[in-house]
Structure formats: structure tokens, C-alpha cells
C-alpha positions as CSV (number, residue, x, y, z in Angstrom):
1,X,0.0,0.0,0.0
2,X,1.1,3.8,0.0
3,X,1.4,5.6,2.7
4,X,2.5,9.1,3.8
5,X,3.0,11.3,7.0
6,X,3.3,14.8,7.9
7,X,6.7,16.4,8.0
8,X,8.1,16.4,11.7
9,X,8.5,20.1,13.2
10,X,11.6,21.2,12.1
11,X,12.3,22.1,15.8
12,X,12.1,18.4,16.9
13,X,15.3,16.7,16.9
14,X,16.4,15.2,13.8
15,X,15.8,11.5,13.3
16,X,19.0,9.0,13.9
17,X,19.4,7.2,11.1
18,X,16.1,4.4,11.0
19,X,15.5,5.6,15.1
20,X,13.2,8.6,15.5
21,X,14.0,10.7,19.1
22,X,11.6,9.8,21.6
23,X,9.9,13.8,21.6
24,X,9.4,13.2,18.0
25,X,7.5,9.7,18.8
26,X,5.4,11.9,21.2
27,X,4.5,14.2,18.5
28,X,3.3,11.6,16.1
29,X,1.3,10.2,19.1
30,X,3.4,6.7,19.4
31,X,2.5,6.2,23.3
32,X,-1.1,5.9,24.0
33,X,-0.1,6.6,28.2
34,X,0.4,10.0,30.5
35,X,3.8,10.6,31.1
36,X,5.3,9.8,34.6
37,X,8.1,11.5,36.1
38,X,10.8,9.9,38.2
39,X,12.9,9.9,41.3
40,X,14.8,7.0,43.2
41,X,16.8,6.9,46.2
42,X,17.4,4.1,49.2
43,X,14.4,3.1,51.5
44,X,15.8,1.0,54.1
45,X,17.8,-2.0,52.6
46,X,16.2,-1.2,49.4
47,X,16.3,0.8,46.2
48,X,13.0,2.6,46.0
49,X,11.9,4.4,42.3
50,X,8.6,6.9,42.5
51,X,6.3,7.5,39.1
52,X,5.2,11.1,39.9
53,X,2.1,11.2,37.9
54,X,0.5,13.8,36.3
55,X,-2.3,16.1,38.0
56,X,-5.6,13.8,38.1
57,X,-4.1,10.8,37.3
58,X,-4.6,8.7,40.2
59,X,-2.8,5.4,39.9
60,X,-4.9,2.9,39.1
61,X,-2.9,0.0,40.8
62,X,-3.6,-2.0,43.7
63,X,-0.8,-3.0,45.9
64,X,1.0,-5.9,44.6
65,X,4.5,-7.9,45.3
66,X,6.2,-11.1,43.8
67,X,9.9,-12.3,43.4
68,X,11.8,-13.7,41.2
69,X,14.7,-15.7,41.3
70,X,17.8,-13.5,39.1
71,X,15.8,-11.8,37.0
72,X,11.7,-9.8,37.0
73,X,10.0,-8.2,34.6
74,X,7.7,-5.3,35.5
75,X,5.4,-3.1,33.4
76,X,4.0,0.1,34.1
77,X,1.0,1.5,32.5
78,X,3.0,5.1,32.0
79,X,5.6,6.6,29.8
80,X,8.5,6.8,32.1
81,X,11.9,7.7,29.6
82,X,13.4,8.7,33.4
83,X,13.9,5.1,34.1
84,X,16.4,5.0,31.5
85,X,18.8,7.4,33.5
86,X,18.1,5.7,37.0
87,X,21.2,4.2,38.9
88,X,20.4,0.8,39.3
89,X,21.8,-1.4,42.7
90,X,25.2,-2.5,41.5
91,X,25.6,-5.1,39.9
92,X,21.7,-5.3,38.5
93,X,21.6,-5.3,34.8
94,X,18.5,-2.8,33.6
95,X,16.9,-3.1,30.5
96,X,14.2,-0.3,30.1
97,X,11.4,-0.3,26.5
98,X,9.1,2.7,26.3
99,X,6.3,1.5,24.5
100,X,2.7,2.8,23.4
101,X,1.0,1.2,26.5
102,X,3.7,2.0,28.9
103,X,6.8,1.2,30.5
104,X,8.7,-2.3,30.3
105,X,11.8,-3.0,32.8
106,X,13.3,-6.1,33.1
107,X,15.9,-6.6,35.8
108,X,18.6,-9.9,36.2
109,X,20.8,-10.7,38.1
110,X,21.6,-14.4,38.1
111,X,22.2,-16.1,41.4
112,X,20.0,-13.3,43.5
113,X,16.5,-13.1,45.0
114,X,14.2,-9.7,43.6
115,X,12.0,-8.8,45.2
116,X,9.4,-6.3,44.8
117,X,6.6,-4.5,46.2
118,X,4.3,-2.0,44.1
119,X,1.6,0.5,45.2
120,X,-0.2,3.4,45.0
121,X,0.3,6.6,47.1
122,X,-1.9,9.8,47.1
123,X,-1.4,13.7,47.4
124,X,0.2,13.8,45.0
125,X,-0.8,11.0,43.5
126,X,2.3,8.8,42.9
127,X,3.1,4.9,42.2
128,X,6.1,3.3,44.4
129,X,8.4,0.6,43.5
130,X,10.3,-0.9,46.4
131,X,13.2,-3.5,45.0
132,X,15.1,-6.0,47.3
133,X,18.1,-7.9,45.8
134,X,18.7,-10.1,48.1
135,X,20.7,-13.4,49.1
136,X,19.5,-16.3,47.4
137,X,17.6,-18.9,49.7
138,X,19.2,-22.2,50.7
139,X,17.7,-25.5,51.5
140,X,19.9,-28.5,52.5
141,X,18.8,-32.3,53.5
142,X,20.1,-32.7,57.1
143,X,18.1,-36.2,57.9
144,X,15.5,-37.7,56.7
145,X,12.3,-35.5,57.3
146,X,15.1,-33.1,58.2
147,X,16.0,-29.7,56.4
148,X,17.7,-26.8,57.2
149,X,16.5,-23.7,55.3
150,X,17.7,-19.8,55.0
151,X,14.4,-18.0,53.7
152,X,13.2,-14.6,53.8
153,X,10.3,-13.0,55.0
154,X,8.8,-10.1,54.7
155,X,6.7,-8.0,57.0
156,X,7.1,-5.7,54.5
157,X,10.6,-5.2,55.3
158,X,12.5,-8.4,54.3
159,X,13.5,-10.5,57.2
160,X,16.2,-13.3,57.2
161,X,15.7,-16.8,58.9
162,X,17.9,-19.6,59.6
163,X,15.6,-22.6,60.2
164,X,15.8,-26.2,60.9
165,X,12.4,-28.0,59.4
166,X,11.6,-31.0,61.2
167,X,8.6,-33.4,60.1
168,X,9.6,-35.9,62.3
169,X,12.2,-36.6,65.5
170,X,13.3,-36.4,69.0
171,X,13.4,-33.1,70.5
172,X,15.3,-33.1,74.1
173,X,16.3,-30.4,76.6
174,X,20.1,-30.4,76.9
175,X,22.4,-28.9,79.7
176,X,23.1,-28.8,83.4
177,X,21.7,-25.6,85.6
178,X,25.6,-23.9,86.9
179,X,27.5,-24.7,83.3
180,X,27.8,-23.0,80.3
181,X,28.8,-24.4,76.9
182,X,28.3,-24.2,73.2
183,X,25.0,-25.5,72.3
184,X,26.9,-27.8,70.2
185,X,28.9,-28.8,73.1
186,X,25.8,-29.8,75.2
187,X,24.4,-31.9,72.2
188,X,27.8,-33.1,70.3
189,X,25.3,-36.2,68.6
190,X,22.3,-33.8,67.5
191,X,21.3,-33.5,64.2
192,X,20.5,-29.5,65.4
193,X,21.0,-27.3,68.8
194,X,19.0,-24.3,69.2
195,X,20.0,-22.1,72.4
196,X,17.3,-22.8,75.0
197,X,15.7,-20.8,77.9
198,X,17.1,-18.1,80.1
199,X,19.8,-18.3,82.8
200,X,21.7,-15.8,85.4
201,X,24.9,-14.3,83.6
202,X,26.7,-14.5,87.4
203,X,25.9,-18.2,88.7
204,X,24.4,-19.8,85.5
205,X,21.3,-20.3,87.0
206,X,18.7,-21.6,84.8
207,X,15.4,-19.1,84.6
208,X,12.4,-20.6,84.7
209,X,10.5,-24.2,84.4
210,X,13.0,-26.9,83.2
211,X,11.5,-30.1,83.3
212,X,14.3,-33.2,81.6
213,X,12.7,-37.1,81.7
214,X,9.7,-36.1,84.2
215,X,12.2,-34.6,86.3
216,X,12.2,-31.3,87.7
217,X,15.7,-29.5,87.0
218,X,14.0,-25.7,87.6
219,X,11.0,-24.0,88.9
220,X,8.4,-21.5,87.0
221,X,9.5,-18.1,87.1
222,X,5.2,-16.8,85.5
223,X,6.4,-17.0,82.0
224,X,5.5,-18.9,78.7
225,X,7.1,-22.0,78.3
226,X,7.2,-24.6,75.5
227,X,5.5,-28.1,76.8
228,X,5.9,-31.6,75.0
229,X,5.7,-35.8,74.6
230,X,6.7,-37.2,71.9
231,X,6.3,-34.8,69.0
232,X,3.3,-33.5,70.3
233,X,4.1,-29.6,71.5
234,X,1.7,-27.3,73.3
235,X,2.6,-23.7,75.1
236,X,1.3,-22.3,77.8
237,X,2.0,-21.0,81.9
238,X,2.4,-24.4,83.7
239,X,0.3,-25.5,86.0
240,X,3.0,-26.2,88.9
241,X,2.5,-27.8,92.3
242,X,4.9,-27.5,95.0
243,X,5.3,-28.6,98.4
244,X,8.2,-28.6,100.7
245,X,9.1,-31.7,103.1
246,X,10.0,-30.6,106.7
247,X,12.0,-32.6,109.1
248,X,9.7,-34.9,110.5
249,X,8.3,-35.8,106.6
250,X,5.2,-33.1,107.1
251,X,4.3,-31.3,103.8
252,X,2.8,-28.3,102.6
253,X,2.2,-26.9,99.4
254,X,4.1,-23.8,98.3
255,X,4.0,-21.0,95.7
256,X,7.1,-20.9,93.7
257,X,9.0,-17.7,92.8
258,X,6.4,-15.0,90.8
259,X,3.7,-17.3,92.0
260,X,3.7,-16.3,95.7
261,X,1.8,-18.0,98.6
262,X,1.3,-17.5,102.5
263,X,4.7,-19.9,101.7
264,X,6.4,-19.3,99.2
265,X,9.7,-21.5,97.7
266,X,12.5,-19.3,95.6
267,X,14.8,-20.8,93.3
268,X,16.5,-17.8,91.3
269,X,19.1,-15.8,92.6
270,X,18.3,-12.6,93.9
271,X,16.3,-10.6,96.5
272,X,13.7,-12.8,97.6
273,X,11.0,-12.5,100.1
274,X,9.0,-9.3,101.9
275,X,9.0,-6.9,104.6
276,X,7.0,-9.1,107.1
277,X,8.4,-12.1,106.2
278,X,11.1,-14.4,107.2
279,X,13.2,-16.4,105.1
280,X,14.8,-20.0,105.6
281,X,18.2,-20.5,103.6
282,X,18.4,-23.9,102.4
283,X,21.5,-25.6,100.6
284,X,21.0,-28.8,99.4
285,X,18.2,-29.8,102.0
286,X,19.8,-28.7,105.0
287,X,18.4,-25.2,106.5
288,X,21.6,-23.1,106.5
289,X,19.7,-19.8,108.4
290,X,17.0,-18.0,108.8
291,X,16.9,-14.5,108.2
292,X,14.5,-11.1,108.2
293,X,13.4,-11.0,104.2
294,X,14.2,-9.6,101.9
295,X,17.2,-11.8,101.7
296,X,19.5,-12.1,99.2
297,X,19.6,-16.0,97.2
298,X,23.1,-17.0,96.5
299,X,23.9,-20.1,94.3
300,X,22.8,-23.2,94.8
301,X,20.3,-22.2,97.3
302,X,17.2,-22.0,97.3
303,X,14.7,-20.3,100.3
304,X,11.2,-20.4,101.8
305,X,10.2,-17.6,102.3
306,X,7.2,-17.4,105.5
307,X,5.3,-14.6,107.7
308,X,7.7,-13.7,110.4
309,X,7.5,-15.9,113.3
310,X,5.0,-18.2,111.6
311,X,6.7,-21.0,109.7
312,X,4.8,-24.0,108.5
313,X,6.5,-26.1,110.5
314,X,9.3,-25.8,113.6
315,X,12.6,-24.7,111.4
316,X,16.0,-23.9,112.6
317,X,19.5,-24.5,111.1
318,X,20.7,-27.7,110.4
319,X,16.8,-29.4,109.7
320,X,16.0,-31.2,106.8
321,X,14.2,-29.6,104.3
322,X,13.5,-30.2,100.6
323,X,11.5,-28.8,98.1
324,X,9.2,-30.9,95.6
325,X,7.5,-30.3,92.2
326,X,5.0,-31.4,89.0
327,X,3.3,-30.2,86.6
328,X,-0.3,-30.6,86.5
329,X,-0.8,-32.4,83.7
330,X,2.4,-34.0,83.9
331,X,4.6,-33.6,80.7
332,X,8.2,-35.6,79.8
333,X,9.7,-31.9,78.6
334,X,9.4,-28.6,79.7
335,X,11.5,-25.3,78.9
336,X,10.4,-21.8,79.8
337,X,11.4,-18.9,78.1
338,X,8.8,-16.1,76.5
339,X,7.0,-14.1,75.2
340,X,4.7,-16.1,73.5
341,X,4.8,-14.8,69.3
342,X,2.3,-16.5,67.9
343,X,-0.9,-18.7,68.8
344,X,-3.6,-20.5,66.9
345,X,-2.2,-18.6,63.8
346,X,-2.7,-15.2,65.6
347,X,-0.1,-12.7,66.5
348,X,0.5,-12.7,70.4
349,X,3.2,-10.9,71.7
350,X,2.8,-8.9,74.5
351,X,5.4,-9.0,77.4
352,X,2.8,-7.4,79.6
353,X,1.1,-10.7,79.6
354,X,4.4,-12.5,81.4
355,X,6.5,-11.7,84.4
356,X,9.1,-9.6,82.1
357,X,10.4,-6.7,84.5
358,X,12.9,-5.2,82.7
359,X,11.4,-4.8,78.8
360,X,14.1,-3.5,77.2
361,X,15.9,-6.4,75.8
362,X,12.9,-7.3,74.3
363,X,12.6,-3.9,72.2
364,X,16.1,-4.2,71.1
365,X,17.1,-5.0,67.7
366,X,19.0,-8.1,68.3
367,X,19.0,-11.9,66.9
368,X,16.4,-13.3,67.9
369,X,16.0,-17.4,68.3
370,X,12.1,-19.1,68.6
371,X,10.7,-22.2,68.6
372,X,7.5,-22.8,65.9
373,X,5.4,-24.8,64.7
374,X,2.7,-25.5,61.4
375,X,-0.8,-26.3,61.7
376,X,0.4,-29.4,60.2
377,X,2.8,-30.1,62.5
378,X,6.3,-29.1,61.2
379,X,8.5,-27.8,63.5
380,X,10.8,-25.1,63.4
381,X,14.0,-23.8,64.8
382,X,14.9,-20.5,64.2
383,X,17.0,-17.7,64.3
384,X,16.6,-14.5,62.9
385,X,19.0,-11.6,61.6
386,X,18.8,-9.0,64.1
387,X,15.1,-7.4,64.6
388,X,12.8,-7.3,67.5
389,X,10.5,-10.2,69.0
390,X,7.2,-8.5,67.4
391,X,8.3,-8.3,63.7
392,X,9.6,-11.9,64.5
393,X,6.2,-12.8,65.1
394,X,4.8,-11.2,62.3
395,X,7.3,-12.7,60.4
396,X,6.5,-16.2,61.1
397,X,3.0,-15.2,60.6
398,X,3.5,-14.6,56.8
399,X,5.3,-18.2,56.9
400,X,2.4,-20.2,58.3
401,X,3.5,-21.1,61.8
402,X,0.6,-21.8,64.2
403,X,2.5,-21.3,67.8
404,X,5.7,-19.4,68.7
405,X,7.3,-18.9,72.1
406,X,10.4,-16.8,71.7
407,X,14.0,-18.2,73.5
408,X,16.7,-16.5,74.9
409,X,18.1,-14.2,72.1
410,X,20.8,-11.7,71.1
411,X,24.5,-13.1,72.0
412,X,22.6,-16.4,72.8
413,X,20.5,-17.0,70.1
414,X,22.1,-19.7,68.5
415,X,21.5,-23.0,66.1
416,X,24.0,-25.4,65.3
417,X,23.6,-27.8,62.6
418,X,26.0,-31.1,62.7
419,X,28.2,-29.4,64.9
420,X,28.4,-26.0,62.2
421,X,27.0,-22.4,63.5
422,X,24.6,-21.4,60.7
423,X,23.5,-18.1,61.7
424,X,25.8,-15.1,60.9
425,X,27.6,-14.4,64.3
426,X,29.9,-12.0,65.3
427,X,32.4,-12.6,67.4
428,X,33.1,-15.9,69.6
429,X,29.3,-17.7,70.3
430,X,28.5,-17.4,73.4
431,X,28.1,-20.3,76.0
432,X,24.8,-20.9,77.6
433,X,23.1,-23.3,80.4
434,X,20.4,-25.0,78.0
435,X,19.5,-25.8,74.6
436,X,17.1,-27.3,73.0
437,X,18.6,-30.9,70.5
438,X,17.2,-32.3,67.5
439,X,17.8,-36.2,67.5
440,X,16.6,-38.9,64.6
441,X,13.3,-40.6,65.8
């Protein structure tokens, strides 16, 4: 057929050889889109670019986000000739096509996560592209049933996990209250070691309910603990009866530590007891003294703690005394630690809820190491990059755990794989009283 055009305005730019300059392709009315303009700059860990769009052009676009794995390709339903001068992340190969319905960019990099996030903003009316490049994710067969996995999440920010992914096994408590070592160390035949519950930094004391076999190794301090038999795991504030034994083999029950009774047993070091009160310093089970409370605990001691003058039963130094526990119902395995992250698929932290006095270290951005589970019955352990307990949380939301309980984190948090430190770790790890070891059914 034959065809013709109208000259170009001679004060266009001339065309380049067979390629027409893209103000002369406006003119003839090549691109059927509004124009966008464009900015980029760094939002957090990633590269953010902004399509400033023109007056009463609201972006159209609901929120959306995908990956890719070394490459994405992205269209925009703009003209956006800015993109071609943006500074891409280094190392992120760009390829940019302005065509009639809009914009085309298609990203690679081989051997690296992308990761995106696109939406709308208002006044002025704007549409946002956050980009992540990111480590790739790793998955490795450890046993059978057995994996260990580095995976992000994103809550939106992009969260890193190191995870062991157990369908089956043997989980155990591991250590001995008054020693520190490794995790590794305390589990050398594990297939994984994830730091356990909390301890006193001076005397190695172990924090909380500690139950190894059926056997009582520590008392309830009021906070969240992680409860099992078998591969069946529940959480939840134990139900714990004590009782003391006096010398003649009388018995009465007890409150323990935060749970306090007219008697009242305490097993971690520190102040313990009231004005009021008196308090019996026991050592083994021999009543070393009695003393006006408060009283300081030293290690390896534990006190009962009574109204002055009123003890349950005749008391002075040298008697027999010792101090008994269960739970109520009875479980093999205990270990107490907290907050609690996540339960029946709902978002639960809140420290309030548990006997957490000092708050801080949980607003701190620090590793932070959790034990999870699916609704299917996968369990997890896990550390995390350094972030706080409640984007933890949210994080294993997006993942699909069920229940969380957080463990001791920071320095501690911890998870050794066939004797090899996964998580990034500065420094020497540090030693710690309990852990928690992954076994082979």
C-alpha cells in the first residue's frame, strides 16, 4: 500500500538514522499513556523508584508484590523515559522499552532473590516501587524429614531466617543448671542445637521451668514455656505444684517464685521474700539460716520464704528440708522462656502478659532465636538476623506457623547444625546453660 506522514516540526530533533528521538514519537502520538516522572533513592535495605504522575491521574494499581529468582520483569502503565537514567543497585543489569502502552523494565541478576513491592500513594498521586536484591535462599537435607533452610520473609521489610524444618524426630532439653557451653557442646550427637531458655549471667542459674525425663531441673518463674511428649508440643503458663518436706516428713504446698503463697519457695538468685516475712536458707536440703526478708539468694540455694514468726512447720538450722514439684498435667519436657509470638495462627506478643520486669531487651534490635510450629505439625528452629521479637512474630505469621514462644536471644540465640554455626555471628558464640537438640526418631 502507500502511505504518507506529515513532516516532523523542524524544531524536533532530527531523526537517527532508522531511530526517531523519543519527543518526535510523542509528536506523532506513538504512546497511547500519561507521562510519569521519576525519582529514586534508598528506603531501608532497598532501592526505591517513585512515578510522579501527572495532575488527576490517580494510579490505578492496587498493591502488589512477587519475586523472582535473578531476573523480574515489571510493566508500568506510563511513559517513564526517566527510568532509562536511574542508577540501578550495583551489579543489577536494567533493560528499560518505552512502548505505546507504557513502560517495560526487566531486571537480572543471576544467582540473587528480587524482590518487589508495588503500590499506589496519594497527594500527589504517585506509584512506588520498592526492590530488594537479596541473598538467594538455601535448602539442605540434614536427615530424613530433616532440612535446614535460609528463607526470607517479609513484613514488608525483608527478614532473614535460619531454620531447621523438622517433620519428624526427638526433641530433648540439653544442659546442666551452673554450666555453660556451646549448644553444640551440650548436644555433640544432635542433628540440630537451638539455644534454649534463660539463665543468670553470674551463677548460671537456669530461669524458669525446666523439666528433663519427668524430672524437675527448675521452677516456673510466670512466664510462657514450651511443653511436649513425643512430637506433640503445646505452650502455655504451667500449671506447677509445689510442696516442701520438713524434718519430720510433714508437707505443705508452696508457691514458687512470681507465684507467691502465704509460703512461698524461691529458686533464682536474687532478692527474695518481703517486709514481714522471714526467710529459711536452704543448701541442698539442710536449713543453713533464717533471716528477716528480703534476703538475698546466693547459688545453689534456694529459700522459703514465710510470715515472720509463723513458719509451717518448727525450722532452725541444720533441719532437713527439701522442696518438691509437677506439673499438673504431667509432661516428659518442659522449657520456659517467652514471650509467647504467635498462637492459633494469631499474633500474640505482648510481654505485659508475662513476668518480664525489665522490657528492654525485648525492644532491642537483636538476633532473635524461637521455637515454631505449622498447623500441620512441622516444627521449626529458628534464628533471625537482628530485629525485635514483634516483627519476629509477624514474620512467622506470613510463613504459616501456628505457635511461637520466643527463646533467649541476642548473644545467645544460636542454632547449630551437625556441629556448624549457621546463623551469621559476630564474634566468639556465646556459651549458655540449656538448649534445645534435635535427635533422629
Amino acid at each position: 500500500g502507500v502511505g504518507w506522514a506529515e513532516p516532523l516540526d523542524p524544531r524536533l530533533p532530527p531523526p537517527d538514522g532508522e531511530k526517531l528521538p523519543l519527543e518526535a514519537l510523542k509528536a506523532l502520538g506513538f504512546f497511547l499513556v500519561p507521562e510519569a516522572g521519576v525519582r529514586h533513592g534508598i528506603q531501608g535495605r532497598g532501592f526505591r523508584l517513585v512515578l510522579d504522575l501527572p495532575a488527576g491521574e490517580a494510579a490505578a494499581h492496587l498493591p502488589l508484590e512477587g519475586q523472582g529468582q535473578g531476573s523480574l520483569l515489571l510493566s508500568f502503565p506510563y511513559l517513564a523515559p526517566g527510568m532509562l537514567q536511574v542508577p540501578w543497585p550495583k551489579g543489577l543489569e536494567a533493560r528499560v522499552r518505552l512502548l505505546p502502552k507504557g513502560t517495560e523494565l526487566f531486571l537480572s541478576l543471576p544467582g540473587r532473590l528480587l524482590r518487589y513491592r508495588l503500590f499506589p500513594l496519594k497527594e500527589p498521586d504517585r506509584l512506588v516501587l520498592d526492590l530488594f536484591v537479596l541473598e538467594a535462599e538455601v535448602e539442605e537435607p540434614v536427615a530424613a524429614g530433616v532440612r535446614y533452610r535460609e528463607i526470607w520473609a517479609f513484613t514488608p521489610e525483608p527478614l532473614r531466617l535460619y531454620l531447621v524444618e523438622a517433620e519428624k524426630g526427638r526433641l530433648v532439653p540439653v544442659g546442666k543448671p551452673g554450666v555453660r557451653a556451646l549448644p553444640k557442646d551440650l548436644a555433640p550427637n544432635a542433628l540440630a542445637v537451638l539455644n534454649g531458655g534463660y539463665f543468670d549471667p553470674k551463677t548460671a542459674t537456669p530461669i524458669g521451668l525446666w523439666v528433663q525425663d519427668g524430672v524437675t531441673v527448675s521452677y516456673p518463674s510466670g512466664r510462657m514455656a514450651l511443653l511436649w511428649d513425643g512430637f506433640s508440643f503445646f505452650l502455655g503458663v504451667p500449671r506447677f505444684e509445689a510442696m516442701v518436706q520438713g524434718p519430720s516428713g510433714e508437707r505443705v504446698r508452696v508457691g514458687i517464685n512470681t507465684s507467691r503463697a502465704r509460703y512461698t519457695a524461691h529458686t533464682v538468685p536474687g532478692t527474695v521474700g518481703r517486709e514481714g516475712e522471714e526467710v529459711a536458707l536452704v543448701m541442698g536440703n539442710r536449713v543453713q539460716a533464717i533471716f528477716p526478708a528480703p534476703q538475698e539468694l546466693p547459688p545453689g540455694a534456694w529459700a522459703l520464704a514465710f510470715p515472720k514468726e509463723a513458719p509451717p512447720f518448727p525450722l532452725r538450722p541444720g533441719d532437713s528440708l527439701s522442696l518438691y514439684g509437677r506439673l499438673d498435667p504431667p509432661f516428659r519436657y518442659a522449657l520456659e522462656a517467652g514471650p509467647l509470638l504467635v498462637q492459633k495462627g494469631q499474633y500474640a506478643f505482648d510481654p505485659n502478659r508475662e513476668n518480664f520486669r525489665d522490657k528492654r531487651p525485648l525492644e532491642a534490635i537483636a538476633p532473635q532465636a524461637a521455637v515454631a510450629w505449622t498447623r500441620e505439625g512441622k516444627l521449626w528452629l529458628v534464628v533471625s538476623e537482628p530485629t525485635t521479637p514483634g516483627v519476629l512474630a509477624r514474620a512467622l505469621l506470613t510463613l504459616g506457623a501456628w505457635n511461637a514462644l520466643r527463646m533467649d536471644g541476642g548473644g545467645s540465640a544460636q542454632l547449630w547444625v551437625k556441629g556448624r554455626l549457621r546463623n551469621p555471628y559476630q564474634g566468639s558464640p556465646r556459651p549458655v546453660v540449656s538448649a534445645l537438640a534435635l535427635y533422629a526418631p
